[in-house]
C-alpha positions in Angstrom: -11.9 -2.5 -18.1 -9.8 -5.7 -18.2 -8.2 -4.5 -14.9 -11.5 -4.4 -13.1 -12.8 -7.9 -14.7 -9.6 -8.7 -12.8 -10.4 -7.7 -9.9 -14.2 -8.9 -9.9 -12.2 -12.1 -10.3 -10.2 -12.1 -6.9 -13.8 -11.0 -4.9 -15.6 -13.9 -6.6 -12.8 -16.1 -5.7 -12.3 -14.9 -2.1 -16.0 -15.2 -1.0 -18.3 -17.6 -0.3 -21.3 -15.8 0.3 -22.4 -13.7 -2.7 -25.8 -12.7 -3.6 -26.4 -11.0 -7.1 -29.4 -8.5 -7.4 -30.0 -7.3 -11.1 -32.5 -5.9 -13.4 -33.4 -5.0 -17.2 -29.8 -4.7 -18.3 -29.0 -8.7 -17.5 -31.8 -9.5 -20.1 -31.4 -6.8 -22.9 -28.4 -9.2 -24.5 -31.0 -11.9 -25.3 -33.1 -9.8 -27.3 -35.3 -8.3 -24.5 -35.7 -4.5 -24.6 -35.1 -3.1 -21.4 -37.8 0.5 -20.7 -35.7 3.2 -19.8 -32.5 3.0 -22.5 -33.3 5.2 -25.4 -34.0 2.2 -27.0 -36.2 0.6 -24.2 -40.3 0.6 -24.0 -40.5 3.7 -22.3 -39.4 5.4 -25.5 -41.8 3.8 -28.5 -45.0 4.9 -29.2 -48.2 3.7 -28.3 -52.4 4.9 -28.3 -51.3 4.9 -24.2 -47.9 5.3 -22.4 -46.2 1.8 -21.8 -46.5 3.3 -17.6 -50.1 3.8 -18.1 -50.7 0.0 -19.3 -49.1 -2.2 -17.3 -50.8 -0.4 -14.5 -53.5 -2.2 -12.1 -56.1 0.4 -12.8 -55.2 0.1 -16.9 -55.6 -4.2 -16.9 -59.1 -3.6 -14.7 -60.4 -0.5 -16.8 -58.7 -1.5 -20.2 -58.0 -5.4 -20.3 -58.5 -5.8 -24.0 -55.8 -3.3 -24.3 -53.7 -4.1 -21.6 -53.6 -8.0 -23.4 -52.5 -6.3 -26.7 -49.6 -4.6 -25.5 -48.7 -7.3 -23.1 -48.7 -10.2 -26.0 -47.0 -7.2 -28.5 -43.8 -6.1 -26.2 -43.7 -8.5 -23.1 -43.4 -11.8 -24.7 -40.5 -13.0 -26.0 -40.1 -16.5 -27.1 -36.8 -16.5 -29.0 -34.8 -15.0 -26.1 -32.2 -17.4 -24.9 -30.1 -17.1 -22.0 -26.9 -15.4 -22.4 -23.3 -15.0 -20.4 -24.6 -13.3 -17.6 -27.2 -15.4 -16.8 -25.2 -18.4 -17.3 -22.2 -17.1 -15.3 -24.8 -16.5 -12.8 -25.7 -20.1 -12.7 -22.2 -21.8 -12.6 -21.4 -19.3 -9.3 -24.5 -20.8 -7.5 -23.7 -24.5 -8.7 -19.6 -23.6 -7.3 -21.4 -22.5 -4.3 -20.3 -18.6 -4.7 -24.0 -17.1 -4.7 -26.7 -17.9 -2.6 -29.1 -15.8 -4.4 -30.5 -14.0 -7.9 -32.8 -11.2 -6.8 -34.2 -10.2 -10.3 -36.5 -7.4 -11.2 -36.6 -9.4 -14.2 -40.6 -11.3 -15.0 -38.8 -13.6 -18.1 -37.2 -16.7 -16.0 -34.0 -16.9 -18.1 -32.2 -17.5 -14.6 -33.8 -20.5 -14.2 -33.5 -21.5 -18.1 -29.8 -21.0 -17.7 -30.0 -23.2 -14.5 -29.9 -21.3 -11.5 -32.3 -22.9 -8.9 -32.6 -19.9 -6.0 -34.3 -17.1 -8.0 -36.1 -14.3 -5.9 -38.4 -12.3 -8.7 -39.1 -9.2 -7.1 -41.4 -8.8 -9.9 -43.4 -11.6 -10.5 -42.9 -13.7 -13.8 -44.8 -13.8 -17.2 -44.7 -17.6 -17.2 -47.0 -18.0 -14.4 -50.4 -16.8 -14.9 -53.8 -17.7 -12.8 -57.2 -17.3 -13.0 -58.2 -14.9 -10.6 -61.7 -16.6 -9.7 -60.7 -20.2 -9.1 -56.4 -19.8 -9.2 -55.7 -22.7 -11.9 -52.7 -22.2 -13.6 -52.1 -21.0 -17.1 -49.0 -21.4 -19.2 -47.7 -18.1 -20.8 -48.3 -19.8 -24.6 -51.8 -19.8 -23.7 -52.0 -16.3 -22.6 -50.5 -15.3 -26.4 -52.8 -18.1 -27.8 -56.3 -16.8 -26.4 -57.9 -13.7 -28.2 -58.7 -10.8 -26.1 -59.0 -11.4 -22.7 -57.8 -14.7 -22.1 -60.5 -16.7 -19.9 -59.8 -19.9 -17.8 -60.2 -23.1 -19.2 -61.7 -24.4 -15.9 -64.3 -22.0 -14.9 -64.3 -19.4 -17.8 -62.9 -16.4 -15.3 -60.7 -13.8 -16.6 -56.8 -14.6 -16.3 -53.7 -12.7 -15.0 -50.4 -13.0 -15.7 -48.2 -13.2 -11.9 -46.3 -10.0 -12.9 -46.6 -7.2 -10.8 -48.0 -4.1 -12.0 -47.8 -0.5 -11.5 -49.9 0.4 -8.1 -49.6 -3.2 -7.0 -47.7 -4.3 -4.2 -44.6 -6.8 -4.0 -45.0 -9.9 -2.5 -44.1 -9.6 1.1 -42.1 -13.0 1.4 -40.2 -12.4 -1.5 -39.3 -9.3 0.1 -38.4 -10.6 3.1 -35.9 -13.2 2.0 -34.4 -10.6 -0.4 -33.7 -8.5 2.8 -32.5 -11.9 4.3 -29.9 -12.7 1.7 -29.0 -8.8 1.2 -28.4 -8.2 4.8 -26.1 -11.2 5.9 -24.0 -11.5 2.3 -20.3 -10.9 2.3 -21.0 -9.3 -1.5 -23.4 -7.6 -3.2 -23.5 -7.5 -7.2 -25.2 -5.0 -8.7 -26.0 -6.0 -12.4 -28.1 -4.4 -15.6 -29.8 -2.3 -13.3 -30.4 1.7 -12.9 -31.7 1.3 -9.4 -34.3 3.7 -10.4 -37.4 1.2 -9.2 -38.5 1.2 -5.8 -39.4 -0.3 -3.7 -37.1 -2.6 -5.3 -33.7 -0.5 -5.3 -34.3 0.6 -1.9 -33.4 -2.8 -0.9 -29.8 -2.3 -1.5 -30.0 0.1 1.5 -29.9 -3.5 3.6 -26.2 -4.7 2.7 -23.8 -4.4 5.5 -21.5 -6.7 4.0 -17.6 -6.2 2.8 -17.9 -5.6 -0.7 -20.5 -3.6 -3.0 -20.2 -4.1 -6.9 -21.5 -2.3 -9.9 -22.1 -3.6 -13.2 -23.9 -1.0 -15.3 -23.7 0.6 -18.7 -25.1 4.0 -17.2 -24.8 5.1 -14.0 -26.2 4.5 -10.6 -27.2 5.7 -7.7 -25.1 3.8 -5.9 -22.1 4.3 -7.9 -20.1 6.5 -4.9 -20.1 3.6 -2.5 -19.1 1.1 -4.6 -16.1 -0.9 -3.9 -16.0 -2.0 -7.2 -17.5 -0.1 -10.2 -17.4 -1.7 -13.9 -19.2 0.7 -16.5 -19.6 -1.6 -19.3 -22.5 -4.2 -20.1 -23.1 -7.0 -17.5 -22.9 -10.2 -20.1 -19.5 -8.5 -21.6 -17.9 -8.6 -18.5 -18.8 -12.3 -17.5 -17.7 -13.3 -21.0 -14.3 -11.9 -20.1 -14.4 -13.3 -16.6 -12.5 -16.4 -16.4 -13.1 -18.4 -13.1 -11.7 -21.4 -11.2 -14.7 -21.9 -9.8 -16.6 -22.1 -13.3 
């Protein structure tokens, strides 16, 4: 493996123009269970399948339910940021990458420090009323019982996370297109690229150099110029930049 760290090395090194897009796997690291490993979400049991909840039609039949499981398995406050995200961060502040797309809803990219952060996904610190729109922090979501209600008008509040039969936000879309499109190099990180429409934005790169960086396989394992089977904050803990 050491030989393709290496060689990650001399692509980081030789470009300029890098964009990162990543997924579960970045996270898992810091204590975050990703949901299709055997050890991920998708295989613990629950009165509903994980799918099933975090679906639109779930919250708006279910809420009550839908609150439960989302204070139980999507909120983690001890996770900290680790290598990955970190060595993320030092690559945009060395002016390497011009852009995190994440699939990602828990912000450790910006905890670590990175500044342009495209979640595909939404994020579970931002949450709004969905009457009047004023914000809610994600300790007040976990504080409230039940159905967390808005402290200005008393309307029912959702976290910004994108949920099953809901659509992606169109701009975020269209700058991840953006940076895919006209980057030099494409990282691929943590990620099965089993979620669309989110992998199917890979299909944009027309740059020099594709890189994987995944325990398991991918679909887009065949065209990479670079593959590195192994977990994504191992290999930037061996990576050993100039530019960091």
């Amino acid at each position: 493996m050491q030989e393709r760290i290496q060689n990650l090395k001399e692509i980081i090194e030789k470009y300029d123009n890098i964009v990162f897009f990543g997924g579960a796997g970045v996270s898992t690291e810091s204590g975050i269970p990703d949901f299709r490993s055997v050890d991920g979400l998708y295989h613990q049991q629950y009165d509903y399948p994980p799918e099933a909840i975090l679906s639109h039609s779930f919250y708006r039949r279910k809420p009550e339910e839908f609150y439960r499981f989302y204070r139980n398995k999507m909120y983690f406050p001890n996770a900290k940021q680790n290598s990955a995200h970190l060595g993320l961060a030092e690559l945009e502040q060395a002016g390497k990458l011009k852009a995190v797309i994440t699939q990602n809803i828990d912000g450790l990219h910006q905890a670590a420090g990175s500044k342009n952060v495209l979640e595909l996904h939404g994020s579970t610190l931002r949450n709004y009323c969905e009457n009047c729109g004023h914000f809610h922090t994600l300790e007040y979501i976990v504080r409230a019982d039940g159905v967390p209600k808005c402290e200005n008008c008393g309307g029912p509040v959702k976290p910004d996370v994108v949920l099953y039969e809901e659509a992606l936000n169109e701009e975020t879309i269209t700058k991840s297109i953006q940076y895919i499109r006209t980057c030099d190099v494409l990282i691929i990180g943590g990620t099965s690229l089993s979620v669309y429409p989110a992998a199917g934005l890979i299909d944009y790169f027309n740059g020099d150099k594709l890189v994987v960086i995944n325990k398991a396989s991918t679909p887009r394992d065949a065209k990479a110029d670079l593959l590195i089977q192994a977990p994504i904050g191992e290999v930037f803990r061996n990576l050993k930049l100039k530019t960091c």
